[in-house]
N, C-alpha and C positions, 0 to 999 in steps of 0.2 A: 399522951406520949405512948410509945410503942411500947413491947416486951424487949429488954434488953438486959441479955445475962452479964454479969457481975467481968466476965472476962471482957465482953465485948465496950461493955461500957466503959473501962480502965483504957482500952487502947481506943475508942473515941475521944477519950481525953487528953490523952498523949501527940497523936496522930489529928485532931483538929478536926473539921467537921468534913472529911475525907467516909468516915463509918458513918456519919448520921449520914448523907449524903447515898452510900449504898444502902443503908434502911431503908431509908422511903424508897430506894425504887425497888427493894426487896419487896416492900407490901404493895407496891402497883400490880406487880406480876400474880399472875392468876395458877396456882399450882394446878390448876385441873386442866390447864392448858397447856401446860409444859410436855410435852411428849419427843421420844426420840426422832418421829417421822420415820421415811421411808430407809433411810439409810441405815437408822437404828437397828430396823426390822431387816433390811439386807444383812449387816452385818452380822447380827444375830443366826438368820437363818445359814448363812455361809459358815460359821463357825460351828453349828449343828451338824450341818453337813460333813465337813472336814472332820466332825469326830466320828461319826458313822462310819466313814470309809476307813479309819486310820481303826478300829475297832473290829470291820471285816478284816483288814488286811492282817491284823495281827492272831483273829481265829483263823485265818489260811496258813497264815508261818507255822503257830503252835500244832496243826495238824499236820504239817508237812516234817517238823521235827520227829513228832509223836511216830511217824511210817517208817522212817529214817530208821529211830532207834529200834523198831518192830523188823523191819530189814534185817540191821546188823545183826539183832539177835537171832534171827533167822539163819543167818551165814554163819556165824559164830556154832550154830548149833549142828546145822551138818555137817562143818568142819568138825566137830565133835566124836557124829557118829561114823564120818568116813575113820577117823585116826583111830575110833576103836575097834573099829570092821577090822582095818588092816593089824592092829594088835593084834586080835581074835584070829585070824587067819595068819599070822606068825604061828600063834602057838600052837595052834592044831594042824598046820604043816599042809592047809587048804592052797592051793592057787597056786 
């Protein structure tokens, strides 16, 4: 008789000869031939892919954010020295 765990054997009792029935053709089957085939391997590979690109696309976003906010601070900042140019030139009665 095969290996049959404690659980499996309980519901082959129950369930009738339905589990012996999937045992043996459990032990016909050859595990070193069971492989996913080529669809497997597409799949796989397609899914590799799709992370690649979704992984560029997201170091392009993060960089174009990163310019953005280098930008604003950049305007922000001349707007800075223009408003104090023109203070600077109130007080001292320039222009």
């Amino acid at each position: 008789m095969s290996y049959c765990p404690s659980v499996l054997c309980n519901q082959a009792t129950r369930n009738g000869d339905t589990l012996n029935t999937a045992l043996i053709l459990a032990e016909k089957i050859d595990p070193n031939g069971v492989t996913p085939g080529v669809v497997g391997f597409l799949i796989t590979a397609a899914v590799a892919i799709t992370a690649i690109f979704l992984i560029l696309d997201m170091n392009r976003r993060m960089r174009r954010l990163r310019y953005r906010e280098e930008a604003v601070a950049n305007v922000d900042a001349e707007v800075a020295v223009d408003t104090l140019i023109a203070d600077v030139d109130k007080e001292t009665g320039n222009r």
